[in-house]
C-alpha positions, 0 to 999 in steps of 0.5 A: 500500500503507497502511502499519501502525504496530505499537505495543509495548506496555511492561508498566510496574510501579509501584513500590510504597512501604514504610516500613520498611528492607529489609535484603538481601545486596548492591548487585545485591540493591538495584538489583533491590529499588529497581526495585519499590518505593521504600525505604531499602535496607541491604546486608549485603554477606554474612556479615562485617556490619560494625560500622557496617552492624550500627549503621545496621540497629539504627537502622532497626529502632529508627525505621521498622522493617526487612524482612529480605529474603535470597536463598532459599539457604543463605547466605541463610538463614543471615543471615536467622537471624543478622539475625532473632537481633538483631531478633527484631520484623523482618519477614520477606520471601521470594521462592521459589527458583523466581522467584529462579534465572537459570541457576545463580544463586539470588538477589534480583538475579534475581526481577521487580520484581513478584515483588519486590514480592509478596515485600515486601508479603506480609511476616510478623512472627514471631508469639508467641502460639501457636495450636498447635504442629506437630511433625515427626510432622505433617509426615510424616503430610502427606508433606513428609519420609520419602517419595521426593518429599517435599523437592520437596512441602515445597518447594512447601507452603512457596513457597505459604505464602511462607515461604521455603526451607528443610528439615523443621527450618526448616519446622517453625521457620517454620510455628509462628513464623508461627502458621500452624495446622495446619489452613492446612497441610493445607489447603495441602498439599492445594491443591499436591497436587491443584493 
């Protein structure tokens, strides 16, 4: 009998390079970021940000620029707010809730390093010059509120357009930070629906 040497293949991910500093929550944050790419990593250890943390993240942005990287929840996006209110020039990166969750656990620590690394080189600046403004009234004219299935639509509109989680408020916030016009949304909205 000849006997068989089975290989298993091992998806190897290459890490990619990022210049500026990417901000995130805490050292499982880092560990998991550091498996994708090669960067240098701050942590704000949540909400109570030191004054030393706040000193080396103003450092960073100041000589390489930051990348704001938080978990696709509330917390999350509290510090994002808060990070972004004193860095208005970082940019942002998100991961969809639903490539963040490992049992009831929403974070960074549980994405890929290829979701990762999407989330990374896919990051946005918030944009200034406006091409439009996209009101609520859009925004329940594509569905996204006041229909039973509307959280779960904005939800996935907002993953498609990697924009992070977030309610009608924040959606609106981010759709026009973003400048993305609303034409984009419809076409988006469209693709989720019928996709």
């Amino acid at each position: 009998m000849k006997s068989c040497m089975y290989l298993r293949m091992i998806r190897r991910v290459e890490k990619i390079k990022i210049k500026e500093a990417i901000v995130v929550e805490g050292r499982d944050d880092i560990d998991a970021v550091g498996k994708a790419c090669d960067a240098l990593m701050i942590a704000t250890h949540g909400f109570g940000i030191t004054k030393e943390t706040w000193s080396l993240i103003e450092k960073a942005y100041k000589e390489k620029g930051i990348i704001i990287l938080t978990d696709p929840d509330f917390s999350g996006e509290e510090i994002r707010k808060k990070l972004t209110a004193k860095f208005p020039c970082a940019l942002q990166a998100y991961i969809p809730q639903s490539k963040a969750i490992k049992a009831d656990d929403i974070g960074v620590e549980n994405a890929t390093p290829e979701d990762i690394a999407e989330a990374l080189l896919g990051a946005k600046a918030t944009s200034y010059e406006r091409n439009g403004e996209i009101t609520r009234e859009d925004i329940v004219r594509l569905g996204m509120s006041g229909m039973d299935n509307s959280a779960e639509l904005r939800a996935r509109v907002m993953d498609e357009l990697g924009i992070g989680y977030g309610n009608v408020k924040s959606l609106i916030k981010k759709l026009n930070g973003f400048n993305i016009s609303l034409e984009t949304l419809e076409e988006t909205v469209e693709r989720v629906i019928n996709g």
